[in-house]
N, C-alpha and C positions, 0 to 999 in steps of 0.2 A: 362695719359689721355686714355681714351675707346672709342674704336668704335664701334656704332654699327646697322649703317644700312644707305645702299645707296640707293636713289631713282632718277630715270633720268625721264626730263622730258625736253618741249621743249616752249622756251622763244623767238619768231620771229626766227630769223636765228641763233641765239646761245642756243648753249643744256646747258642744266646747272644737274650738280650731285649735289645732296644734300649730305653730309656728318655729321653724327650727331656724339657727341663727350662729354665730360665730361672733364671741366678745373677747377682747385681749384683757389678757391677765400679766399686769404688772410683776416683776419681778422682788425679790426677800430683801436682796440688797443691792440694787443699781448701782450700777457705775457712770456716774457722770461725767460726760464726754465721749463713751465708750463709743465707737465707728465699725468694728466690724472685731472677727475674728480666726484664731491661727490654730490648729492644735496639730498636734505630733504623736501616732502612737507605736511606742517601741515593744517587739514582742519576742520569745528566746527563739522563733521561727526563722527560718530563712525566706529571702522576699521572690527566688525564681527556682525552676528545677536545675538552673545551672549548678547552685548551692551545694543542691546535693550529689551532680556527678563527680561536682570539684573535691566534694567530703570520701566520697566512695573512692574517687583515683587517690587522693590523698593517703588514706587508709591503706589502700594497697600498696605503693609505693612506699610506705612506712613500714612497712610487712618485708618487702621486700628487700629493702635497705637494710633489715636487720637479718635475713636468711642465713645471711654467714653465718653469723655470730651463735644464731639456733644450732647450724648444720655443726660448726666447731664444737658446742655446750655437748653436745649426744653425739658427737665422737669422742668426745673424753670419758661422758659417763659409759659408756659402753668398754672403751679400753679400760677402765678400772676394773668394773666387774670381769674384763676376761683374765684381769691381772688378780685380780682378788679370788677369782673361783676356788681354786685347790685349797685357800685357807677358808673358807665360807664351809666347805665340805665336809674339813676337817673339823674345823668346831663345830659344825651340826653332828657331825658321828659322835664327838664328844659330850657333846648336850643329851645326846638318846642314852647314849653309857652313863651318863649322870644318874639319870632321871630312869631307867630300866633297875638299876640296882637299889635308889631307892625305894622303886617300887615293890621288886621284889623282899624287901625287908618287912612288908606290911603283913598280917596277920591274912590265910585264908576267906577271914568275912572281911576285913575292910577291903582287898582286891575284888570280894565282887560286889564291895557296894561305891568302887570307885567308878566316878560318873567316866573319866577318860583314864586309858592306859595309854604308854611311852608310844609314839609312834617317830619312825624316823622323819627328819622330814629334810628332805636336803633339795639344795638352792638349783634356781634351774640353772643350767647352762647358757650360756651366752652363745645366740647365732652369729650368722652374719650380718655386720653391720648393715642397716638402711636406713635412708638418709630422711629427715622428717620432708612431708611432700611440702613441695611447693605453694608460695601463698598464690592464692590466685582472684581477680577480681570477680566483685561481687555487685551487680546493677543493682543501684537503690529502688526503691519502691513507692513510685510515685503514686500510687493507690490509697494508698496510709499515709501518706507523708499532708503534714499540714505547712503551707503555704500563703505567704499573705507579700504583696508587692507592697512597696514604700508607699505611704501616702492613704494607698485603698481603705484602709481602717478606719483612721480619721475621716475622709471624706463621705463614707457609708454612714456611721454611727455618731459622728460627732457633729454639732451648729450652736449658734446661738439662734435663736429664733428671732428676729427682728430687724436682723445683722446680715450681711453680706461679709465671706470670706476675702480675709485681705491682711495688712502691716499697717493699714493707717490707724491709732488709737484703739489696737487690738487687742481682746481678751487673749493672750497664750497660754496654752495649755499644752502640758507631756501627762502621757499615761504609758508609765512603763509596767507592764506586765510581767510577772515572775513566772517560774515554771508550775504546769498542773501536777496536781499533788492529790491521788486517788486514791482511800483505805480501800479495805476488804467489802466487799458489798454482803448486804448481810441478807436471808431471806424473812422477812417477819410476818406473821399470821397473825389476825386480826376476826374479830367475829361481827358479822352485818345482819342485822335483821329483817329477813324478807318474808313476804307474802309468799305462800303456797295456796296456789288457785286449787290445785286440785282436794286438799285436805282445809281449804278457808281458813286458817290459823297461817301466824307467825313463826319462823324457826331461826334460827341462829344457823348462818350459813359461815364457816370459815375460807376467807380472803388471802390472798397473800400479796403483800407489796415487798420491795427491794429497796434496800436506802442501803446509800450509797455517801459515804463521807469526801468531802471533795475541800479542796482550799485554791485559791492561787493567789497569794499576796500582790496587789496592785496599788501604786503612789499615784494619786493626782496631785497632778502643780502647775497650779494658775497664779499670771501674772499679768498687772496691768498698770501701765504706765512706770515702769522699773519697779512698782511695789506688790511683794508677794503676797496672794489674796485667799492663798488655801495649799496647802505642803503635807499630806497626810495621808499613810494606806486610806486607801477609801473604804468605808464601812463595809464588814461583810465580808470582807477577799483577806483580811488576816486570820481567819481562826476559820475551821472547818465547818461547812455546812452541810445539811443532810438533802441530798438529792432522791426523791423517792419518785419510785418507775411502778409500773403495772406486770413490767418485765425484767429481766439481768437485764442491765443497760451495756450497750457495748463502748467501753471506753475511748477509745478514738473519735465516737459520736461526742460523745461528754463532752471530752477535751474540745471539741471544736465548739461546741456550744454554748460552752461555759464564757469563750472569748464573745461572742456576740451578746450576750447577758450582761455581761457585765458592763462596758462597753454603754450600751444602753441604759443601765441603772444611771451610769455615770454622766449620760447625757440630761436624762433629767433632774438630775441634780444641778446638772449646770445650770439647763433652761427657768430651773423651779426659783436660783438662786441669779440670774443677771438676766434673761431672757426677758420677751416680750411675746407670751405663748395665746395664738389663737383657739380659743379652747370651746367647741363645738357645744355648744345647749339647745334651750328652746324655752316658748313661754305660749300658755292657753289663752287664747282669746273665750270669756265665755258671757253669753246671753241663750235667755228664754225664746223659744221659738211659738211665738203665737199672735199669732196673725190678729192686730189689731189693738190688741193691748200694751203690747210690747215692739212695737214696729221701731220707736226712738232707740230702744238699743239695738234693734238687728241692725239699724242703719249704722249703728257707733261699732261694731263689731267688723264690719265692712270698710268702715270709713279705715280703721285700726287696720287691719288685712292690706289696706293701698299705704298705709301708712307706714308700714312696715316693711312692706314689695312693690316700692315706688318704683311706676313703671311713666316711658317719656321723660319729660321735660319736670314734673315734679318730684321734689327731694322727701315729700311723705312728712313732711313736719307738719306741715298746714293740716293735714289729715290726721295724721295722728292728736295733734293739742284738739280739734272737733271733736273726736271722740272720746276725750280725756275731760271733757265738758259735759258729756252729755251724761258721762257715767256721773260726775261728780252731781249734778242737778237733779238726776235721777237716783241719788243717794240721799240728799236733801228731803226725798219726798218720802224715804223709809222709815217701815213701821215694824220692827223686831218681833211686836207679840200680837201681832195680827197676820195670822197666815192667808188672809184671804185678800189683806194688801198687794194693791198693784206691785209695789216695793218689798216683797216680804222678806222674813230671816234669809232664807234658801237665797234671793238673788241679790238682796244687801252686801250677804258672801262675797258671791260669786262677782261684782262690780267692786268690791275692795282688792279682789284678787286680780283682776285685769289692773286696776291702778296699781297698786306693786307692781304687778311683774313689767308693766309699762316704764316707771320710772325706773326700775334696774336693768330697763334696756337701756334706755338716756343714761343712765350713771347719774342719777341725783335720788343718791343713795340715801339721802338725809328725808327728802320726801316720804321713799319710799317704808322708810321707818316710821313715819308718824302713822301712814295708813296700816302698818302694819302692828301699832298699838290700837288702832280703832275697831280694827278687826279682832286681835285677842280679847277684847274685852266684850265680846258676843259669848252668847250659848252655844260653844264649838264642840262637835263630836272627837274623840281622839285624833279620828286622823287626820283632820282639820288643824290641830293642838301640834299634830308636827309638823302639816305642809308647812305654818305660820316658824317653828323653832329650826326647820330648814333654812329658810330663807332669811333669817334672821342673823344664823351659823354662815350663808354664804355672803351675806352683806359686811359681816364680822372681817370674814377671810379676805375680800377684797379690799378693805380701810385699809386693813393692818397690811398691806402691799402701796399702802398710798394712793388708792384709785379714786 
């Protein structure tokens, strides 16, 4: 565990030191044996710009391979039409002579409440042939273009934590990503209640947000020791989620975003599930400050403070169990319903709450449970009722990892 930084500050009549620190959080399902780890991630992206000149010449030179074949189709259809014309002509004269004489069979009134009368309409002429133009190349756009080299993915977004990258007894892992898949983004208007300073009342102010329906199907598949340990879209990236902006979001952003999101979900799931995760806290040192009365615990607070940021040649144990005595002796002498006790309610608390959080620094989590039945069972204010169902939840969380 690390230390690394103490802040004092002052709580009613008990000073409290902040102590911040770093305890490793056991993994959901370990793997025993495990030595290090591989992962691969495959994306429909190409990994250089060469990718896409080669796509762009490619495209052209397909265009162009087929130019005959265009230029032959529109000279036939053209020779048709110049071969067709005179009878195109004739049956449109003949279609207006149809449809003229019907017309004029019709009554006075129904000709002038006929919405169209006979018009001739004849076929245009065919010019001269010209030839469809030339395909011609088209430079990609490496500005929009998303891009990712072999490897880079993995090595950003993906670890195990505890683990060094390698083959030997290694977690493997592929994450093949599918294509992004963006609806209609919709605008939607929302109503928020805000303060008007000028008129001191409440108004309903209309918002608007942009949600934005997004998917991209992604497989993790992990494998260790030839046996497969997880083979399954990964949550979340099969069915459409709602991405909501402040703004239209510009989809090209999306799309690139979306891979590093995910990406990341996926890594802590890994970490959450075989890792060994340094996971940043802290814990209150606290005693009364009053010169004289309480000098035994300022020195146990202290002692606790070197005990904790063992500086030299000592490992801070010796230090620490002194001050884990002084508090317990000093607890011995508490009187619950005497406030004017050296020992009263207020710092019986606050010396059961240093013994907790002291023991869930050690990891003897079973200690630190008992003091923390000794402490429920006081006249606690609410929020006292959950510092104690806090710590109780996180002592929970770490058995049930095996710590």
């Amino acid at each position: 565990m690390s230390l690394t930084l103490v802040i004092s500050g002052f709580t009613q009549k008990i000073e409290e030191d902040v102590v911040k620190y770093e305890y490793t959080r056991p993994p959901l399902q370990p793997l025993e044996g495990l030595a290090s780890y591989n992962f691969t991630v495959i994306t429909p992206y190409p990994e250089n710009t060469d990718g896409l000149v080669d796509y762009a010449q490619q495209q052209y030179d397909d265009a162009m391979a087929a130019y005959p074949e265009k230029v032959a189709e529109a000279q036939r259809i053209h020779d048709e039409r110049v071969a067709n014309y005179d009878q195109e002509v004739e049956l449109a004269q003949e279609n207006y002579r149809i449809e003229q004489e019907a017309f004029q069979q019709l009554s006075k009134l129904e000709r002038l409440a006929a919405e169209e009368r006979p018009e001739l309409k004849m076929p245009r002429k065919p010019g001269v042939f010209v030839k469809p133009a030339e395909p011609r190349y088209i430079e990609p756009d490496f500005d929009s273009a998303i891009i990712y080299k072999e490897g880079v993915l993995a090595d950003t977004y993906l670890s195990v934590e505890g683990f060094e990258k390698g083959t030997d007894k290694a977690l493997v892992g592929t994450v093949e990503m599918g294509n992004f898949d963006a609806g209609s983004t919709e605008r939607v208007a929302n109503k928020k209640r805000v303060y008007n300073k000028e008129t001191k009342q409440y108004v309903d102010q209309v918002v608007y947000e942009y949600q934005t329906p997004i998917k991209r199907p992604t497989r993790l598949t992990l494998e260790f020791e030839g046996q497969t340990v997880h083979n399954d879209i990964f949550e979340g990236t099969g069915e459409y989620v709602t991405h909501v902006s402040k703004t239209s979001p510009n989809l090209l952003d999306l799309e690139k975003k979306d891979i590093g999101d995910i990406l990341s979900r996926i890594n802590t799931y890994i970490n959450d599930n075989y890792g060994y995760v340094q996971v940043p806290t802290s814990m209150i040192i606290r005693f009364p400050k009053n010169k004289g009365d309480h000098d035994d615990l300022e020195k146990a607070a202290k002692l606790a403070k070197r005990g904790l940021r063992p500086i030299g040649s000592s490992d801070g144990k010796a230090e620490l169990a002194e001050a884990m005595e002084i508090w317990s002796n000093a607890l011995a002498e508490g009187d619950e319903n005497d406030k004017k006790a050296r020992i009263n309610s207020k710092i019986m608390q606050s010396l059961y709450k240093n013994l907790i959080e002291t023991y869930i620094f050690k990891q003897e989590y079973v200690k630190a449970q008992d003091y923390l039945v000794l402490l429920s069972e006081m006249d606690l204010k609410r929020t006292e009722e959950s510092w104690v169902e806090g710590k109780i939840s996180f002592i929970e969380e770490l058995t049930s990892r095996g710590a």
